[in-house]
C-alpha positions as CSV (number, residue, x, y, z in Angstrom):
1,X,49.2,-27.1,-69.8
2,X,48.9,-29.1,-73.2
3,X,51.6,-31.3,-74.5
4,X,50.8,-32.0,-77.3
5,X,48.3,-31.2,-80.8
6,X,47.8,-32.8,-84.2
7,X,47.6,-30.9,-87.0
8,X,47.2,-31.5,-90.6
9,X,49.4,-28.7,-93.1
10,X,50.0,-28.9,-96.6
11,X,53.8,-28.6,-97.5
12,X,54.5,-25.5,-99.2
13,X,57.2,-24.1,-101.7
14,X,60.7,-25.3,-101.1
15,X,59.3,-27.8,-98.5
16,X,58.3,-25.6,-96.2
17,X,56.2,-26.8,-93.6
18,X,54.3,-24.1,-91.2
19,X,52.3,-25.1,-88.2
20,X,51.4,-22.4,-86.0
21,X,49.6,-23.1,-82.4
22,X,49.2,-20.2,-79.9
23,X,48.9,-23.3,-76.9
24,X,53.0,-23.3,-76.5
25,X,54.9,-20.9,-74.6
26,X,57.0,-18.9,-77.0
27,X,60.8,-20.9,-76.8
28,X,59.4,-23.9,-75.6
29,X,61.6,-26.9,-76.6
30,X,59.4,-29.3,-79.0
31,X,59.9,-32.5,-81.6
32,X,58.1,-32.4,-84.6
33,X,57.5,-35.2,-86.0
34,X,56.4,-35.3,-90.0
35,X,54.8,-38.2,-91.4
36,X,53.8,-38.2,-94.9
37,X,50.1,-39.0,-96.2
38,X,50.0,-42.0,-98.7
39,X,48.6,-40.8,-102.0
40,X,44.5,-41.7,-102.4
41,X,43.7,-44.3,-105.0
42,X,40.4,-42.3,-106.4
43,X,39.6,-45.5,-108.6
44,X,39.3,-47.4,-104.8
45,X,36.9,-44.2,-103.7
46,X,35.1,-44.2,-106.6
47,X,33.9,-48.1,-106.3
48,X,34.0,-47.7,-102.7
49,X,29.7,-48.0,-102.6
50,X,27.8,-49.4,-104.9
51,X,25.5,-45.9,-105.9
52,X,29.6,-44.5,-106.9
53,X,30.2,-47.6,-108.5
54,X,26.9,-47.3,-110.6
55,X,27.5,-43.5,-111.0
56,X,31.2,-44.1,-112.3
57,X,30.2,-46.7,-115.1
58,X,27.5,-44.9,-116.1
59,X,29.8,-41.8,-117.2
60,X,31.6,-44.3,-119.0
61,X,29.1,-45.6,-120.6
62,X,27.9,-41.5,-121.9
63,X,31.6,-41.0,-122.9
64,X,31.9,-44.0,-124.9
65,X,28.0,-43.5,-126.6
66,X,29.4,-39.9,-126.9
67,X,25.8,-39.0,-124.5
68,X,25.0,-35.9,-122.4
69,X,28.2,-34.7,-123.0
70,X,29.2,-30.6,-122.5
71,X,31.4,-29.2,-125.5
72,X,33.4,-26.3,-125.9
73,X,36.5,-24.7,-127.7
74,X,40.0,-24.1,-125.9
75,X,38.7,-20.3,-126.7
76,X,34.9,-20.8,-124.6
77,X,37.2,-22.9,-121.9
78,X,39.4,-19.4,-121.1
79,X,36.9,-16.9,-121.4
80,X,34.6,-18.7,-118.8
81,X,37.6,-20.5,-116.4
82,X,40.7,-19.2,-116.9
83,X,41.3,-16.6,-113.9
C-alpha cells in the first residue's frame, strides 16, 4: 500500500486547496502538509543562458529604436483577444 504522493495544486478561491488521489482508502487518517512555492524572479530566467541573455537585450534594444515592433488600437486589441 502507498504512504505517501507529491503533488503540485494551484490554490484556488478563498484558499482552497484540492488534491484528489484515488491511492488512499476512503477515511484514511492523513497530514497534509502545504508548503508555499517562492515566487520566480523571471529577470534571473531570462539571463539564465547566454542565447536568453542575447535574446532579452536585443528586444530592448528594438523597443528603444522603436524596431520590428507590432501596433494596434485598444479597439484591434478586443476584437482579436478579448474572449
Amino acid at each position: 500500500m502507498i504512504s505517501s504522493i507529491k503533488k503540485r495544486t494551484i490554490v484556488g478561491p478563498n484558499g482552497k486547496i484540492e488534491i484528489q488521489s484515488s491511492e488512499f482508502p476512503q477515511g484514511a487518517s492523513v497530514e497534509v502538509i502545504v508548503l508555499l512555492e517562492p515566487e520566480k524572479d523571471e529577470t534571473e530566467y531570462l539571463l539564465s543562458s547566454e542565447a536568453n541573455k542575447n535574446h532579452l537585450i536585443e528586444a530592448i534594444e528594438n523597443i528603444e529604436k522603436r524596431k520590428n515592433l507590432i501596433s494596434f488600437t485598444p479597439t484591434e486589441w478586443d476584437e482579436k483577444y478579448n474572449v
